[in-house]
C-alpha positions in Angstrom: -35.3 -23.7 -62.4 -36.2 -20.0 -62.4 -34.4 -17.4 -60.9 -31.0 -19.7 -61.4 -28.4 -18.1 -64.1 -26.5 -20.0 -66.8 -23.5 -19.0 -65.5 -24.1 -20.4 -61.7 -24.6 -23.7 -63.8 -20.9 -23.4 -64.9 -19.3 -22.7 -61.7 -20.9 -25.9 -60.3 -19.7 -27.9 -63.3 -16.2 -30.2 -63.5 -13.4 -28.6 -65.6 -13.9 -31.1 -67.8 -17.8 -30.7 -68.3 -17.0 -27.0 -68.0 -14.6 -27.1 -71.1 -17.5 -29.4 -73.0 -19.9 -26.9 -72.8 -17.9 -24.0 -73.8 -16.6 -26.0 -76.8 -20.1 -26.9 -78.0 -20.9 -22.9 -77.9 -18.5 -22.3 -79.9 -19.4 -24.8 -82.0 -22.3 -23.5 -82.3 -21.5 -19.9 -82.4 -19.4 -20.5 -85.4 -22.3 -23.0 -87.3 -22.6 -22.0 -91.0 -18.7 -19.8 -91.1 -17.0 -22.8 -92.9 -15.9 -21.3 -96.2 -15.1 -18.3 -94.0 -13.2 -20.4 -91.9 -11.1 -22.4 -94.8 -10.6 -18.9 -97.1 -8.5 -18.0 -93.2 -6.6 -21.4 -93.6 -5.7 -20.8 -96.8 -4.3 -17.2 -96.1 -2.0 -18.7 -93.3 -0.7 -21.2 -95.1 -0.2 -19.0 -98.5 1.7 -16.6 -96.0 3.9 -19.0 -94.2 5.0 -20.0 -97.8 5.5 -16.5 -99.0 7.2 -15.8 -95.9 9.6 -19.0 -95.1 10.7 -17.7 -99.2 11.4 -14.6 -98.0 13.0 -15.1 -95.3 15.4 -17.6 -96.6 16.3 -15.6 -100.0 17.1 -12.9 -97.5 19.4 -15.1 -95.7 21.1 -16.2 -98.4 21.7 -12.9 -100.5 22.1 -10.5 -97.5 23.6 -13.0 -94.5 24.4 -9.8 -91.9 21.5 -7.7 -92.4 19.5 -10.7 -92.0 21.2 -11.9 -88.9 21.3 -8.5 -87.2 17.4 -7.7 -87.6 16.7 -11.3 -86.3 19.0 -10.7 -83.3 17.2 -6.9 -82.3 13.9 -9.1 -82.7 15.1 -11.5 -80.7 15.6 -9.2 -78.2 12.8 -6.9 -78.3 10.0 -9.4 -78.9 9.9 -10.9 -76.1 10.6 -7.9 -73.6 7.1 -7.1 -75.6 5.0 -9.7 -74.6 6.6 -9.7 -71.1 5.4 -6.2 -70.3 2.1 -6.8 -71.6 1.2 -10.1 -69.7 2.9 -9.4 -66.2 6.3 -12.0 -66.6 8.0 -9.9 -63.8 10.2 -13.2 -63.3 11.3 -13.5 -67.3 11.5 -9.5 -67.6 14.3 -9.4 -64.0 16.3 -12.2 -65.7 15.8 -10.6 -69.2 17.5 -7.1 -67.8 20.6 -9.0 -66.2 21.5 -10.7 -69.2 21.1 -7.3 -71.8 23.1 -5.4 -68.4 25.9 -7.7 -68.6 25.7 -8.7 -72.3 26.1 -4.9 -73.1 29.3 -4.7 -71.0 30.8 -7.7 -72.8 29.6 -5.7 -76.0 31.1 -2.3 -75.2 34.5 -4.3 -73.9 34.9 -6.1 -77.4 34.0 -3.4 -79.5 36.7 -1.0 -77.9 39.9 0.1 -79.6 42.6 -0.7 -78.7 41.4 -3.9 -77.7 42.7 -4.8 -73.9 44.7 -8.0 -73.7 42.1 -9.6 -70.9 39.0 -8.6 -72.9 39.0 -11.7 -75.2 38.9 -14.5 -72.5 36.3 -12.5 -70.6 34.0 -12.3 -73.4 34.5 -16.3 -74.1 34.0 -16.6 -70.1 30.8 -15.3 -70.0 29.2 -16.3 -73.8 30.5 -20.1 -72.5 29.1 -19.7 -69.3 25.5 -18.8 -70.7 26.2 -21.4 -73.7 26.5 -24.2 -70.6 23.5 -23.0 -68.0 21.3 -22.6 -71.5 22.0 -26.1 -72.4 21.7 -27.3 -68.8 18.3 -25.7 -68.1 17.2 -26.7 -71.4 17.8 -30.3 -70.8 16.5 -30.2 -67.5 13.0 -28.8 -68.9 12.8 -31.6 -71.4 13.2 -34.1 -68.5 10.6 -32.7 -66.8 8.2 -32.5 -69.7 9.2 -35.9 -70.1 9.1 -37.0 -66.7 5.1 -35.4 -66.6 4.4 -37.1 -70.0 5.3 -40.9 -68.6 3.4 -40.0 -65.1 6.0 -39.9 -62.9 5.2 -36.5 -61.3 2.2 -38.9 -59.5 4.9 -40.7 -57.5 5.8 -37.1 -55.9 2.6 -36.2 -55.5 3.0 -33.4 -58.3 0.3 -32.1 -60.1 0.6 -32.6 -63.8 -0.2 -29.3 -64.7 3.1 -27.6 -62.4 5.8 -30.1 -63.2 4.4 -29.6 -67.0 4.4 -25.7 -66.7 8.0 -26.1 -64.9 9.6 -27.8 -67.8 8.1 -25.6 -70.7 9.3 -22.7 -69.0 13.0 -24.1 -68.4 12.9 -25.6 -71.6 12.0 -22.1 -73.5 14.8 -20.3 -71.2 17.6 -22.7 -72.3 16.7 -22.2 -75.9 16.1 -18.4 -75.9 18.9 -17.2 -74.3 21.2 -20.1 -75.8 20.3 -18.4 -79.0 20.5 -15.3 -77.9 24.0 -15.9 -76.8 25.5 -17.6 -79.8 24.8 -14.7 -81.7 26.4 -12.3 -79.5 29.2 -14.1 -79.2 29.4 -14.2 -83.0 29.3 -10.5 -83.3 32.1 -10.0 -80.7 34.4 -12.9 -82.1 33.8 -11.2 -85.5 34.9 -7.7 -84.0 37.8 -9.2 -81.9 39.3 -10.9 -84.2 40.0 -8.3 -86.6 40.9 -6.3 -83.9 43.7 -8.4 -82.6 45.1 -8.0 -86.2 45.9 -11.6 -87.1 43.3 -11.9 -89.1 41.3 -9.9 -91.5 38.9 -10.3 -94.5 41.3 -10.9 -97.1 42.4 -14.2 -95.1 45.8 -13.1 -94.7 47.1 -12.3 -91.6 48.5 -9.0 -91.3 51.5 -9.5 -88.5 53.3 -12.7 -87.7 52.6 -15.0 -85.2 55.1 -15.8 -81.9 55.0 -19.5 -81.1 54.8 -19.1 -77.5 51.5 -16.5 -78.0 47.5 -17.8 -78.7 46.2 -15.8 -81.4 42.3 -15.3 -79.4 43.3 -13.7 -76.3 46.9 -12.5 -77.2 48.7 -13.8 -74.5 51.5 -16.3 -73.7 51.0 -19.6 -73.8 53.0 -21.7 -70.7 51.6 -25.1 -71.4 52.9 -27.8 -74.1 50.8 -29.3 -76.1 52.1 -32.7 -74.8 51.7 -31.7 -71.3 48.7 -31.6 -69.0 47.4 -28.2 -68.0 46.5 -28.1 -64.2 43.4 -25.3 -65.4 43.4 -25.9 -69.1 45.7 -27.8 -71.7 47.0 -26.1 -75.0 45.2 -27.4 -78.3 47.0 -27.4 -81.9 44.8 -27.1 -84.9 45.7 -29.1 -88.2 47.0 -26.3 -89.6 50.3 -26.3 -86.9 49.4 -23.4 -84.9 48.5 -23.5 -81.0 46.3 -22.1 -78.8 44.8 -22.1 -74.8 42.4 -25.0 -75.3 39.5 -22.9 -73.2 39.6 -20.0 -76.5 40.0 -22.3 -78.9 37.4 -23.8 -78.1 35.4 -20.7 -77.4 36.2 -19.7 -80.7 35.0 -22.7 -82.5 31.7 -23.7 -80.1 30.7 -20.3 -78.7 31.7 -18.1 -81.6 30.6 -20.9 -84.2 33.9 -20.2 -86.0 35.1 -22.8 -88.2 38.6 -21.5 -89.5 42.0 -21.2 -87.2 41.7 -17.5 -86.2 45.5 -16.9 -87.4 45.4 -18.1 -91.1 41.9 -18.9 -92.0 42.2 -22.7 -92.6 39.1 -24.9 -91.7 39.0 -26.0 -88.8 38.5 -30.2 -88.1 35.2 -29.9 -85.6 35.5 -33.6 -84.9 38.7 -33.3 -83.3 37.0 -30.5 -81.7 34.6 -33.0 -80.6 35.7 -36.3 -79.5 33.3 -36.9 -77.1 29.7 -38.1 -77.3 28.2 -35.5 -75.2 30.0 -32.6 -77.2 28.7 -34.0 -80.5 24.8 -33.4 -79.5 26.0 -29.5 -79.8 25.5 -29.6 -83.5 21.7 -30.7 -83.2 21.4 -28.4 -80.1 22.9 -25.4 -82.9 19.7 -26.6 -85.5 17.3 -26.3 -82.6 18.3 -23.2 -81.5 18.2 -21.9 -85.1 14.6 -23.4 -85.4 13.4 -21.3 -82.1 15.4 -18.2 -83.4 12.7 -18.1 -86.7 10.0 -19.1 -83.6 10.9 -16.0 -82.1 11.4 -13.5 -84.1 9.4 -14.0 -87.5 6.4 -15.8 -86.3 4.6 -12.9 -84.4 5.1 -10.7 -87.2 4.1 -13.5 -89.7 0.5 -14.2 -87.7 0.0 -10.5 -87.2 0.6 -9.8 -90.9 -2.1 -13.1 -91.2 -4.4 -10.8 -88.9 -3.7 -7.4 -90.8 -4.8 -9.4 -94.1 -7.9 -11.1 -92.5 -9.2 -8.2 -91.4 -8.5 -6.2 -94.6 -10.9 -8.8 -95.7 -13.4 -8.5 -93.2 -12.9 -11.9 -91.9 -11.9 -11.2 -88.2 
C-alpha cells in the first residue's frame, strides 16, 4: 500500500515475526561474505589458543604477577562496563564492597599488626565467601526453576525470573572470586606479620599452647570440649587453633599448610560434611569466571583490533 513505511510494518508485527524478519536481512545483508566470515572464525579461534598458552605459561612461571594483574582486572573491568551501560544498581554495591574491602586491606597490611585485626579480616572475607555462595545458588535455582516452567505457576514471566537468576548467579561468582583473592593477599601479609611463620618454613618464635597462631590470642576452649560460640580445632601436625580461623585460614585464605610450621594441612578433616565438600568445585568455578572476567574482554578486543587491521570489520 502506498504511503505505508516498512518500518510501521514492524511495529505491527509479533516479536517473534519481528525477530524473523530482521534475521532474514541480515541474512541477506551478509549474502556472498562467507570466506570473509570463516577467515574471522579462524582468527578467534587461533587467538583463544595463543591466548589460553599464554596465559597459563604465565601462571605457571610468574604465579604473583599473574595473580595480581588478574585481581586489578577483576576489579576494574567491570566498574568499566557498568559506567558505560547505566548498572547504577551493580556500580552502588560495587563501591561498598572496594569501601570496606580497602579497610580490611589497610588493617592487614599495617605494622605492628593489632591483635583483633586478624579475626576481623576472616569475619568479613567469610562473610562475603557465604552471601557469594548463597546468592549464587539461589540464581541457579531460579534459572533452573524458569528452565522447567515453573515460573508459570506464579504467574512470572519467563523473561524476569530468568534475568533474576543470571544476575544473582553472576553476583555470587564475581564477588566470591573477588573475595578469595583478597583474602589470600591479606592471609599472605598477616601471617608473616604475626611472625610464626615465614618463607623459609620455619617459624621464627615459639609457640604458647594456650595461644592460636591466626589471630594471636588465647585459646579458652579444649579441644575435647564444646565451644558455646566456636570449638577449638587441632591440625595433624599437634598444634591448636580457634576453629572459626582455622578454618578461615584454610577455606577463605585457600591455605593448605598449618600457619605455625608449614605442614600440609588434611582438607578432608577440614571437610567432613557433604555440603562443605561442594567448596572445592565451587573454588574451579570461580577460577573459570575469574579468566571470564578478566582476559576475555581483552582477548575479543585484541580479536577486533586484528580484524580490523585486516579490514574485515
Amino acid at each position: 500500500m502506498a504511503g505505508v513505511h516498512p518500518q510501521d510494518d514492524l511495529l505491527k508485527m509479533s516479536h517473534r515475526e519481528n525477530w524473523r524478519v530482521q534475521h532474514e536481512r541480515l541474512h541477506v545483508k551478509h549474502r556472498g561474505h562467507e570466506a570473509m566470515h570463516a577467515e574471522m572464525v579462524l582468527i578467534l579461534v587461533a587467538t583463544l589458543v595463543v591466548a589460553q598458552i599464554v596465559l597459563v605459561q604465565w601462571k605457571q612461571r610468574h604465579h604473583r604477577s599473574y595473580n595480581l594483574v588478574t585481581l586489578v582486572q577483576m576489579w576494574v573491568v567491570p566498574l568499566y562496563f557498568t559506567i558505560k551501560l547505566y548498572w547504577w544498581r551493580f556500580l552502588s554495591m560495587w563501591g561498598v564492597f572496594s569501601v570496606i574491602t580497602s579497610y580490611v586491606i589497610f588493617r592487614a597490611t599495617r605494622k605492628p599488626l593489632s591483635c583483633r585485626t586478624p579475626r576481623m579480616v576472616y569475619k568479613w572475607f567469610l562473610l562475603i565467601y557465604k552471601l557469594s555462595y548463597a546468592v549464587g545458588v539461589l540464581g541457579y535455582l531460579a534459572i533452573m526453576f524458569t528452565m522447567f516452567g515453573f515460573n508459570v505457576f506464579f504467574r512470572i514471566k519467563a523473561e524476569d525470573s530468568m534475568d533474576v537468576g543470571v544476575i544473582m548467579l553472576f553476583y555470587g561468582l564475581y564477588y566470591g572470586v573477588m573475595g578469595r583473592d583478597f583474602a589470600e593477599i591479606c592471609s599472605d601479609y598477616m601471617a608473616s606479620t604475626i611472625g610464626y611463620y615465614n618463607r623459609g618454613g620455619m617459624p621464627s618464635r615459639s609457640l604458647s599452647g594456650d595461644i592460636c597462631a591466626v589471630c594471636g590470642q588465647r585459646i579458652l576452649v579444649e579441644v575435647e570440649e564444646e565451644g558455646f560460640i566456636e570449638d577449638t580445632f587441632q591440625l595433624s601436625c599437634g598444634h591448636i587453633f580457634h576453629e572459626f580461623c582455622i578454618r578461615g585460614w584454610c577455606i577463605v585464605g585457600k591455605k593448605q599448610t598449618c600457619p605455625y610450621c608449614n605442614e600440609k594441612v588434611d582438607l578432608k578433616r577440614m571437610m567432613n560434611n557433604p555440603w562443605e565438600k561442594t567448596h572445592v568445585l565451587y573454588g574451579q568455578l570461580l577460577d573459570w569466571l575469574r579468566y571470564l572476567v578478566a582476559w576475555q574482554p581483552i582477548i575479543i578486543g585484541i580479536v577486533h583490533g586484528i580484524n580490523f587491521s585486516l579490514g574485515l570489520e
